[in-house]
C-alpha positions in Angstrom: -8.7 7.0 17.4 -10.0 3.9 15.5 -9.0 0.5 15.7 -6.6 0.2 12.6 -4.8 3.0 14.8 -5.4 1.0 18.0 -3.5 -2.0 16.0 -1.0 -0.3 14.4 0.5 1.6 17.8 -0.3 -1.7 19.3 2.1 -3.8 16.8 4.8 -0.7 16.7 4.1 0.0 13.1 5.3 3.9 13.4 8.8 2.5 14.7 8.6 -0.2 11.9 7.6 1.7 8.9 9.8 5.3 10.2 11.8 6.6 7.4 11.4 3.9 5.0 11.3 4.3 1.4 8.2 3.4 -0.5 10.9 0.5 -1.9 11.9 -0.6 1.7 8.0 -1.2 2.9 7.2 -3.0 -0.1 10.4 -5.2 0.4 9.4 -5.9 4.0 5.3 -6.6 3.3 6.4 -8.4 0.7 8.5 -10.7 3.3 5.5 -10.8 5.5 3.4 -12.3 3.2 5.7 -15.2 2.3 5.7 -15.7 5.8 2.2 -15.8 6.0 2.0 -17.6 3.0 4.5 -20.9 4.3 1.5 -21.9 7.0 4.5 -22.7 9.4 4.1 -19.8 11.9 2.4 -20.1 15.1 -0.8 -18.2 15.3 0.7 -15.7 17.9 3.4 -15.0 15.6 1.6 -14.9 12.7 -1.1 -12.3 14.0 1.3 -10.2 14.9 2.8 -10.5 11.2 -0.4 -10.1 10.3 -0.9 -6.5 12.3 2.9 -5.3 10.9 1.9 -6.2 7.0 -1.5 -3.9 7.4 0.7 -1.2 8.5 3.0 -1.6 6.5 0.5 -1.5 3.8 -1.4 0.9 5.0 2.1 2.9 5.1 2.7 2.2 1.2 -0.7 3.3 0.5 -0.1 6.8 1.9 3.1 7.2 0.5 1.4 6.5 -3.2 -1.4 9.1 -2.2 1.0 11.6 -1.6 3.6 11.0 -4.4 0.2 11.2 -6.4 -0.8 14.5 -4.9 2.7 16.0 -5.9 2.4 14.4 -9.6 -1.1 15.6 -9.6 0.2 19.3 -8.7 3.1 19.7 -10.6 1.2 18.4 -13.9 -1.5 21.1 -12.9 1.2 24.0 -12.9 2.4 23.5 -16.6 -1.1 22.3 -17.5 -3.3 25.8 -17.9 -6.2 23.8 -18.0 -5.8 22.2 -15.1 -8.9 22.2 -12.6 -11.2 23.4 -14.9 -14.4 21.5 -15.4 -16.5 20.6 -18.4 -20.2 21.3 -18.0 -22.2 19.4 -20.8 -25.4 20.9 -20.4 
């Protein structure tokens, strides 16, 4: 187990980010940041925000690696082509 694992367990990012859309996680990093962003948090408070927007965008980065995957697969099932490589030799 790494550390970014270590964090995110730590900061309950598998309860926090648990059946959201890619939509909803944005929405809530998104809120995180401005948080982040005002300087008024305490530095407890705000490492902890800190912890949840890495998850969470560690989340939304796995979400777009997978939708990618699926685009990438279904365009290679109408596309014939598809996995073949070019050799310029």
């Amino acid at each position: 187990m790494n550390d970014i694992d270590n964090i995110n367990r730590n900061c309950g990012a598998a309860e926090m980010t648990e059946g959201l859309t890619f939509e909803q996680a944005a929405s809530k990093l998104e809120e995180i940041v401005e948080k982040l962003d005002s300087g008024e948090i305490p530095l407890g408070e705000t490492v902890k925000l800190y912890e949840q927007g890495i998850a969470l965008s560690d989340y939304c980065m796995k979400l777009l690696a997978d939708y990618d995957g699926r685009i990438e697969k279904v365009s290679c099932s109408t596309d014939e082509s598809c996995g073949e490589q070019e050799t310029d030799i």
